[in-house]
C-alpha positions in Angstrom: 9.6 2.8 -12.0 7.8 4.7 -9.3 6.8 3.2 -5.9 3.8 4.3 -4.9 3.1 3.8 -1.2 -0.1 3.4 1.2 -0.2 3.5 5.0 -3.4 1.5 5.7 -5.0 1.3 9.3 -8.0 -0.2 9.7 -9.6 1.3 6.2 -11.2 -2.3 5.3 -14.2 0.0 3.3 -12.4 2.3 1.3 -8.7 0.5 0.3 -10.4 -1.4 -2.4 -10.9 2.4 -4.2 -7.8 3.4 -3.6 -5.9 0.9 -5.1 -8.3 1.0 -7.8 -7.3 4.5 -8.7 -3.6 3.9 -8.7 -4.4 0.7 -11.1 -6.4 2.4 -13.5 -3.8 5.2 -14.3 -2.5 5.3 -18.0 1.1 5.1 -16.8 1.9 1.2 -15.6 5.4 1.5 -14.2 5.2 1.3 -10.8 4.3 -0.8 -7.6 2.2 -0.4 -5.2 3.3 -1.1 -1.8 0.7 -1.1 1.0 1.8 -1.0 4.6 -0.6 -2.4 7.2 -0.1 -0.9 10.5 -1.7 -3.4 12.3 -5.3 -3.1 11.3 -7.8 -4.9 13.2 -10.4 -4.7 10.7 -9.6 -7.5 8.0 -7.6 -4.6 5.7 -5.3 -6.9 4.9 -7.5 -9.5 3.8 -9.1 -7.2 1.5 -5.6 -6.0 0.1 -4.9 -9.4 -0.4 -7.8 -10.6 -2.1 -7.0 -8.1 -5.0 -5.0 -9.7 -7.7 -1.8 -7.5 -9.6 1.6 -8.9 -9.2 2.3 -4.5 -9.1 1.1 -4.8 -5.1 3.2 -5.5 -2.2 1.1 -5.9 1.1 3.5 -5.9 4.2 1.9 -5.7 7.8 3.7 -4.4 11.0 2.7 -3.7 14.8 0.8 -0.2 15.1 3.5 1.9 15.2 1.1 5.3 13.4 1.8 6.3 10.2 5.4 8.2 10.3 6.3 4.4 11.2 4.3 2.6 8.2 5.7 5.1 5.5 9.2 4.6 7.2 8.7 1.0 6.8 7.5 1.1 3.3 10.4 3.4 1.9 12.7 0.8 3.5 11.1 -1.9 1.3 11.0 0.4 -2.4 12.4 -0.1 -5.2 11.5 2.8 -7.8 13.4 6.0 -8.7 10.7 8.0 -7.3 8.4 7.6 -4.3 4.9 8.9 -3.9 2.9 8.5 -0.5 -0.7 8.2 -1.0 
């Protein structure tokens, strides 16, 4: 499996396409773990609304995005790790 990961701050107009591109890839083994560093923008809300059992939304205090990717490898679970 491959974990695929995705700072998100605050990107409430553009996460829906970027989930969309990791979806639509032939290969299907992998998650897709999205790491909200405290958006104020309803980000999450959009990430949530988005229905694949593949996505894990997590949300933390700002902390920048060194912090959110640290956060998110701490929660993988694939062989390999991608950041997006």
């Amino acid at each position: 499996m491959i974990s695929v990961l995705i700072p998100l701050y605050n990107k409430s107009k553009s996460i829906v396409a970027t989930i969309s591109s990791v979806l639509s890839q032939t290969y299907k083994d992998f998650e897709i773990l999205v790491v909200d560093d405290g958006s104020t923008d309803g980000s999450g809300a959009v990430v949530q609304s988005i229905e694949d059992d593949r996505i894990k939304y997590f949300r933390k205090k700002n902390g920048g995005v060194s912090s959110a990717r640290n956060y998110g490898i701490d929660h993988c679970s694939g062989k390999y790790l991608i950041f997006l």
